[in-house]
VOFIFI-650750 format. One record per residue (C-alpha): residue in three letters; chain; x, y, z; residue number from 0. Coordinates in steps of 0.5 Angstrom, whole numbers, plus 500, padded with zeros to 3 digits. Layout:
BEGIN
<site residu="ALA" chaine="A" X="X" Y="Y" Z="Z" num="NUM"/>
...
END
This chain:
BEGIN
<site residu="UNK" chaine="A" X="621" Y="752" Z="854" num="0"/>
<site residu="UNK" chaine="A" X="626" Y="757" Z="859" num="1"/>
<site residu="UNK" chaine="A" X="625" Y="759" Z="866" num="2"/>
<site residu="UNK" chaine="A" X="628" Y="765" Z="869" num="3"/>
<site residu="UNK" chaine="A" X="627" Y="768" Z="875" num="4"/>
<site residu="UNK" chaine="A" X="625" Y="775" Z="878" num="5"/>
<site residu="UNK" chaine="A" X="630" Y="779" Z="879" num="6"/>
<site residu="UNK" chaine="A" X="629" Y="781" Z="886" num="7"/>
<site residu="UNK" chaine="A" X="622" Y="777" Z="889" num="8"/>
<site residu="UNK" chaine="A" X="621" Y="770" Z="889" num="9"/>
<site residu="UNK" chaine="A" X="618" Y="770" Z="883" num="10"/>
<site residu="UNK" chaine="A" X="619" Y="764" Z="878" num="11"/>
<site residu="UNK" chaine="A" X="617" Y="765" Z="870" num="12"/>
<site residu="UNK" chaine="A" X="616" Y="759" Z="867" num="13"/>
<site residu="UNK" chaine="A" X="614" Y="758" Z="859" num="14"/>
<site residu="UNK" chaine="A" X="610" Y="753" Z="856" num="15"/>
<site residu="UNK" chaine="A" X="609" Y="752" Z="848" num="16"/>
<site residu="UNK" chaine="A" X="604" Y="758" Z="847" num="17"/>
<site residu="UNK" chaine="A" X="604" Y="762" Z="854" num="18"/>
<site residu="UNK" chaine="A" X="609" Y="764" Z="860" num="19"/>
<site residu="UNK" chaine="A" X="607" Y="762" Z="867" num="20"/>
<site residu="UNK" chaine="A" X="608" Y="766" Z="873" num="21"/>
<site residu="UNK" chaine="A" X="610" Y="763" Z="880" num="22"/>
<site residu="UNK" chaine="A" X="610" Y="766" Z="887" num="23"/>
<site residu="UNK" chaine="A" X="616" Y="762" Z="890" num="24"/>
<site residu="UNK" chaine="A" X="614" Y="763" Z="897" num="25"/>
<site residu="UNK" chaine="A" X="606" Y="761" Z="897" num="26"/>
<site residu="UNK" chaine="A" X="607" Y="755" Z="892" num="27"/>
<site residu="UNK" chaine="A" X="602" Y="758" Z="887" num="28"/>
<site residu="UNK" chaine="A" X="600" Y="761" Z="880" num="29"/>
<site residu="UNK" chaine="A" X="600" Y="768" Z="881" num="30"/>
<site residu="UNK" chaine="A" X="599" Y="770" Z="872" num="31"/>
<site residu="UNK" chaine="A" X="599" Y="767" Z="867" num="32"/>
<site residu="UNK" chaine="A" X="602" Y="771" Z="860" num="33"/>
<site residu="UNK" chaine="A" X="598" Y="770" Z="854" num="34"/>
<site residu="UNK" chaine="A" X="602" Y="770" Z="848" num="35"/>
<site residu="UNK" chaine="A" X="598" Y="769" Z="843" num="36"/>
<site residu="UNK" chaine="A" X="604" Y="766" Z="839" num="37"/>
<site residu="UNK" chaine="A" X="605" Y="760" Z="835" num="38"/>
<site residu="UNK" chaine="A" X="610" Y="757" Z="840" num="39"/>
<site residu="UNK" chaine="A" X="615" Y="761" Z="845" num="40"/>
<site residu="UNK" chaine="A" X="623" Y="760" Z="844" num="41"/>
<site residu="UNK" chaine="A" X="625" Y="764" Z="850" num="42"/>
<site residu="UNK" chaine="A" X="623" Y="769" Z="856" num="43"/>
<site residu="UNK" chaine="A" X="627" Y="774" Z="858" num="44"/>
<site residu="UNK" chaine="A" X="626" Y="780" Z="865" num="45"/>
<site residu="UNK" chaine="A" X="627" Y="787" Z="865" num="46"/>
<site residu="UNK" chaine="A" X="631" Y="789" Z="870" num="47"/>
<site residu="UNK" chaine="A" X="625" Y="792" Z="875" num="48"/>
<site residu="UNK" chaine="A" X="621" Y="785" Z="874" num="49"/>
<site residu="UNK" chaine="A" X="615" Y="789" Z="872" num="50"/>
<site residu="UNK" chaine="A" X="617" Y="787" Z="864" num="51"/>
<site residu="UNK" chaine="A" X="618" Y="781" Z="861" num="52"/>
<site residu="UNK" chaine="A" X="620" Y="780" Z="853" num="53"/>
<site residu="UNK" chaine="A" X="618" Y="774" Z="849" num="54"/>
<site residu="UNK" chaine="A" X="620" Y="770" Z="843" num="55"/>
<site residu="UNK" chaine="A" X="618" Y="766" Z="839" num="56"/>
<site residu="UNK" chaine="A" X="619" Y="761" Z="834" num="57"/>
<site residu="UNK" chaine="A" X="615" Y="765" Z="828" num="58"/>
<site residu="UNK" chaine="A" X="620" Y="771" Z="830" num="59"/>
<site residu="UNK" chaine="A" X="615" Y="775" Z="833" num="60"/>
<site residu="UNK" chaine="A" X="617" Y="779" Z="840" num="61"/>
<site residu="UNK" chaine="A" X="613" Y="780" Z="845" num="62"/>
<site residu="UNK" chaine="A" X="613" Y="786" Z="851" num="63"/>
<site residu="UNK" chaine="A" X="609" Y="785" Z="856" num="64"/>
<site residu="UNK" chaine="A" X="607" Y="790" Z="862" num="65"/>
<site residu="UNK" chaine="A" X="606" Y="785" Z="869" num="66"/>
<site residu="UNK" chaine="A" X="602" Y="791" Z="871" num="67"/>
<site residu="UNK" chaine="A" X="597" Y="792" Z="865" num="68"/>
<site residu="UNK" chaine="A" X="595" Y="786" Z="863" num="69"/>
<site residu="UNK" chaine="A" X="596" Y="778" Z="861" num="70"/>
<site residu="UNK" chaine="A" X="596" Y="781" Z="855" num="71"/>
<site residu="UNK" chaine="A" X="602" Y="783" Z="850" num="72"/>
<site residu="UNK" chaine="A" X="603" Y="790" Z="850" num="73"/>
<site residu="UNK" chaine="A" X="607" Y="790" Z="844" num="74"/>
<site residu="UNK" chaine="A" X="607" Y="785" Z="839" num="75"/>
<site residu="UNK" chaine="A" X="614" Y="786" Z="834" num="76"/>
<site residu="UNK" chaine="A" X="615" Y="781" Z="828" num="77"/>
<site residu="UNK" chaine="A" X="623" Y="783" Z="828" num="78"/>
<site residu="UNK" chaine="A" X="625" Y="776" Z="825" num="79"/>
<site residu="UNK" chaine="A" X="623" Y="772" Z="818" num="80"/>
<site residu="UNK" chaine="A" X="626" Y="766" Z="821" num="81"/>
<site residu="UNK" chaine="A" X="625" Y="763" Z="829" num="82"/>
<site residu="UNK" chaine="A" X="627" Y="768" Z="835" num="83"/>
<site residu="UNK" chaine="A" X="632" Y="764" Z="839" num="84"/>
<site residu="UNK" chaine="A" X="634" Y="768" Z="845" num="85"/>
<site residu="UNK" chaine="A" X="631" Y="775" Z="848" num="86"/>
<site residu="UNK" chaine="A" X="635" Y="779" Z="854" num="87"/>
<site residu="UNK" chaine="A" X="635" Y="785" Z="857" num="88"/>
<site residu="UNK" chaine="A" X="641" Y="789" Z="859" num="89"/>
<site residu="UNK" chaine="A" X="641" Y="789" Z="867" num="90"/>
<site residu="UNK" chaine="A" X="644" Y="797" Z="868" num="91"/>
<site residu="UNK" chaine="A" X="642" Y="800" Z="860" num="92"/>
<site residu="UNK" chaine="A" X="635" Y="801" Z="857" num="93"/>
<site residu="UNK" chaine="A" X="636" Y="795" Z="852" num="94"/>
<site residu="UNK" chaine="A" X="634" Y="790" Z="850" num="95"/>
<site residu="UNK" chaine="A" X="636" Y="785" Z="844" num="96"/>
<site residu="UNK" chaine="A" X="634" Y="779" Z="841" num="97"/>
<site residu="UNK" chaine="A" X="637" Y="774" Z="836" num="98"/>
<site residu="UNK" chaine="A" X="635" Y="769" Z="831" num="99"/>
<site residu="UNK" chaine="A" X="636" Y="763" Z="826" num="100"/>
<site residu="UNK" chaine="A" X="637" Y="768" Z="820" num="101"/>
<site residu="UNK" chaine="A" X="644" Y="770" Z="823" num="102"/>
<site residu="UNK" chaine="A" X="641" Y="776" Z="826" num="103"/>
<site residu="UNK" chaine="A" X="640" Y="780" Z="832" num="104"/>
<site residu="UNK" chaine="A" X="636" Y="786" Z="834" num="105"/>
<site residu="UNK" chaine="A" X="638" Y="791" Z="839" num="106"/>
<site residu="UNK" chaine="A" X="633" Y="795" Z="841" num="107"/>
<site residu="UNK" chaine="A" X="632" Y="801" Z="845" num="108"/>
<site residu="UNK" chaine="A" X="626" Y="799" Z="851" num="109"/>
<site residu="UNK" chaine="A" X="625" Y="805" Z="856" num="110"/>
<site residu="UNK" chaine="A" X="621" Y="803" Z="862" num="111"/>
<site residu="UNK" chaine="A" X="618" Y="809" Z="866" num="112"/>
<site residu="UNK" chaine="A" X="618" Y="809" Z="874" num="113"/>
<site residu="UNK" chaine="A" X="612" Y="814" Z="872" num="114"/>
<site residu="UNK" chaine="A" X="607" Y="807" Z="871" num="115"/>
<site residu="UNK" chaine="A" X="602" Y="812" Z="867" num="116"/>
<site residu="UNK" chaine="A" X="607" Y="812" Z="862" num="117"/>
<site residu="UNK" chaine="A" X="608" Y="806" Z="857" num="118"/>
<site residu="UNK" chaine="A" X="615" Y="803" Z="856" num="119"/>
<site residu="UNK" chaine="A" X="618" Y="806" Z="850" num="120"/>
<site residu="UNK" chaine="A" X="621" Y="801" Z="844" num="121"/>
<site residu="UNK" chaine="A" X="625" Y="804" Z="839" num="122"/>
<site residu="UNK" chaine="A" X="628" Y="799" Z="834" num="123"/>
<site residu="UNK" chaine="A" X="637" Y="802" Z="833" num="124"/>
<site residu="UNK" chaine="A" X="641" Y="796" Z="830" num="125"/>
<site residu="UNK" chaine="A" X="641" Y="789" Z="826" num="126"/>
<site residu="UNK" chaine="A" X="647" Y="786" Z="827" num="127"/>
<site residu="UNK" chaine="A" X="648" Y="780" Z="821" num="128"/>
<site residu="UNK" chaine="A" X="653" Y="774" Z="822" num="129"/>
<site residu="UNK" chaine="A" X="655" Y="771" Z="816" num="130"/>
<site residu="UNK" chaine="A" X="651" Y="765" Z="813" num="131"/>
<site residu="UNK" chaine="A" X="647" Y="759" Z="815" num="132"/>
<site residu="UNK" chaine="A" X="647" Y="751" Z="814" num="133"/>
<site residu="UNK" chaine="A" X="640" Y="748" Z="811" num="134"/>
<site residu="UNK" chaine="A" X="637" Y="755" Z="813" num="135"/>
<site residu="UNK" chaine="A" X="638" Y="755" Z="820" num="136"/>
<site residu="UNK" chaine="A" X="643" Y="758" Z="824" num="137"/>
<site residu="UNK" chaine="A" X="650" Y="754" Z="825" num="138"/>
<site residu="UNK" chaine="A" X="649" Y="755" Z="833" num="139"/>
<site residu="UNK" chaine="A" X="644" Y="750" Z="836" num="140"/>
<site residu="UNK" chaine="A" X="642" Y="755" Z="841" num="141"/>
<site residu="UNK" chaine="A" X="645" Y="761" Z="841" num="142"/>
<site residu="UNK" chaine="A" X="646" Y="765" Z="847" num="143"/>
<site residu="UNK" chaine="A" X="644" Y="772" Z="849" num="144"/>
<site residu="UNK" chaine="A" X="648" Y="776" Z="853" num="145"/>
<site residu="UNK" chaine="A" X="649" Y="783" Z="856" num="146"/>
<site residu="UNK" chaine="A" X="656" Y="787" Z="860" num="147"/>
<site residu="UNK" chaine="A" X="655" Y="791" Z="866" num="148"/>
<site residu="UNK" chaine="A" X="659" Y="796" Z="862" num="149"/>
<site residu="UNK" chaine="A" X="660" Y="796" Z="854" num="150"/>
<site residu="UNK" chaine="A" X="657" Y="794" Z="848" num="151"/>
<site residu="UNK" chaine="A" X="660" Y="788" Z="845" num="152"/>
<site residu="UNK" chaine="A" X="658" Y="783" Z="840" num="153"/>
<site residu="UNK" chaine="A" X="663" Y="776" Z="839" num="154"/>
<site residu="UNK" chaine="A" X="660" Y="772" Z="833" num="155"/>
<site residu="UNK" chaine="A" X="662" Y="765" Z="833" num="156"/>
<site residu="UNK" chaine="A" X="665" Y="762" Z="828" num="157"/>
<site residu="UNK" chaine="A" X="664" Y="756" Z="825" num="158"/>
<site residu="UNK" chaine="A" X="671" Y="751" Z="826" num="159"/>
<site residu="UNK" chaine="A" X="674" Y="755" Z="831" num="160"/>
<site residu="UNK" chaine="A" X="674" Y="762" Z="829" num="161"/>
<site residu="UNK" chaine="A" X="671" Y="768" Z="832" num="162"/>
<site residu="UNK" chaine="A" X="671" Y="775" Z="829" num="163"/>
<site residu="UNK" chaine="A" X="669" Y="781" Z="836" num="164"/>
<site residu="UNK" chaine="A" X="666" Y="788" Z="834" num="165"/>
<site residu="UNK" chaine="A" X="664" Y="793" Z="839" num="166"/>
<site residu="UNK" chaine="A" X="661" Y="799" Z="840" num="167"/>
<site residu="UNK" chaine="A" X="663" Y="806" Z="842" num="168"/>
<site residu="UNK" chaine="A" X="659" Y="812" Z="843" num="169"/>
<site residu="UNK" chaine="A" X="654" Y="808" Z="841" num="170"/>
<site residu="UNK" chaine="A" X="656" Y="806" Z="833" num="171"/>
<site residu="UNK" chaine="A" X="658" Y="798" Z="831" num="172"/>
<site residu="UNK" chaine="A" X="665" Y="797" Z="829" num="173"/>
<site residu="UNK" chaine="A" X="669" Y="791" Z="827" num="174"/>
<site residu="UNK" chaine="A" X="675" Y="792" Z="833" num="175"/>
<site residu="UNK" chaine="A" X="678" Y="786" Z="832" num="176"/>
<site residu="UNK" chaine="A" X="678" Y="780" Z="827" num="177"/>
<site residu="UNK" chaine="A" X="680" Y="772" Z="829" num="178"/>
<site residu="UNK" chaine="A" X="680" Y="768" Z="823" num="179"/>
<site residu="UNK" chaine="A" X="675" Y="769" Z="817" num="180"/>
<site residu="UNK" chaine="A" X="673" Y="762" Z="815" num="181"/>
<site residu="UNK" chaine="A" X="667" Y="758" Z="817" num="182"/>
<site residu="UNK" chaine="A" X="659" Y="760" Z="819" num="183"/>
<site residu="UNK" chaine="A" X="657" Y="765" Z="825" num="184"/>
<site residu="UNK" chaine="A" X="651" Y="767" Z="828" num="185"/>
<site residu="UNK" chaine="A" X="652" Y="774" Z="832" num="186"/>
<site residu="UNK" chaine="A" X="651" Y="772" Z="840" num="187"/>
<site residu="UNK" chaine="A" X="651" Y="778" Z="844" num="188"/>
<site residu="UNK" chaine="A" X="655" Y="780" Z="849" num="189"/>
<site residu="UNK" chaine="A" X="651" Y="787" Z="851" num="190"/>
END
């Protein structure tokens, strides 16, 4: 279960196993309910405008929903083999990235239209791996998404302490600094 806020309007979204709810603040009501039609949400995120919300899922299945066209998915992406544990929105970029219990994250390219006759735009761009998994799940109990105001930077944590830092520049991933070697990591995102 995770709740997170609209970005500019009293709005609260709360996810339950199966759906999001979607509460207005102000007059204390339902105002939406999203019907994700997954086996069971792990997270929620919202887009920067509020108009989107992107879900994962336990069964590693993303989902985008457009608040203006439907309760329904507007796309419904099986990014991970394993449970998605956190999706997040860039708040100045049009990205989006999801991580999960198979030691990866997803980026992804997710255009949003001010002209609401045009679909948002999702285009796969990167899988970035970390280095191994216990028992079959990541090492991090709740690995954690999160974005830059101005770079793209991705910190895998290292078991027993050490951690190794890469970054993009003009858009490619590259290894930039390295800080111990040994242990297990999952990629947590610092977008």
């Amino acid at each position: 279960m995770s709740a997170v806020f609209h970005p500019t309007r009293s709005i609260f979204f709360v996810s339950t196993k199966k759906n999001v709810r979607v509460y207005d603040l102000l007059k204390q009501k339902l105002i939406k309910k999203l019907e994700t039609g997954l086996r069971e949400v792990s997270s929620i995120s919202v887009h920067p405008t509020g108009d989107n919300v992107i879900v994962g899922s336990r069964d590693g299945k993303l989902c985008w929903f457009d608040m203006d066209l439907s309760s329904k998915p507007y796309k419904v992406l099986k990014c991970h083999p394993k449970d998605i544990t956190n999706v997040a929105f860039h708040r100045s970029y049009p990205l989006f990235a999801s991580c999960s219990d198979d030691c990866t994250a997803y980026v992804f390219h997710g255009m949003v239209y001010s002209d609401l006759n045009q679909n948002p735009l999702i285009v796969p761009l990167e899988i970035l791996r970390g280095h191994a998994s216990s028992n079959g799940r990541a090492i991090i109990v709740s690995p954690a998404l999160r974005w830059g105001k101005k770079s793209y930077i991705l910190l895998e944590v290292v078991a027993r302490g050490s951690f190794v830092v890469k970054s993009s520049v003009a858009e490619y991933w590259t290894a930039s600094s390295t800080h111990g070697n040994r242990g297990y990591s999952l990629p947590v995102l610092i977008l």
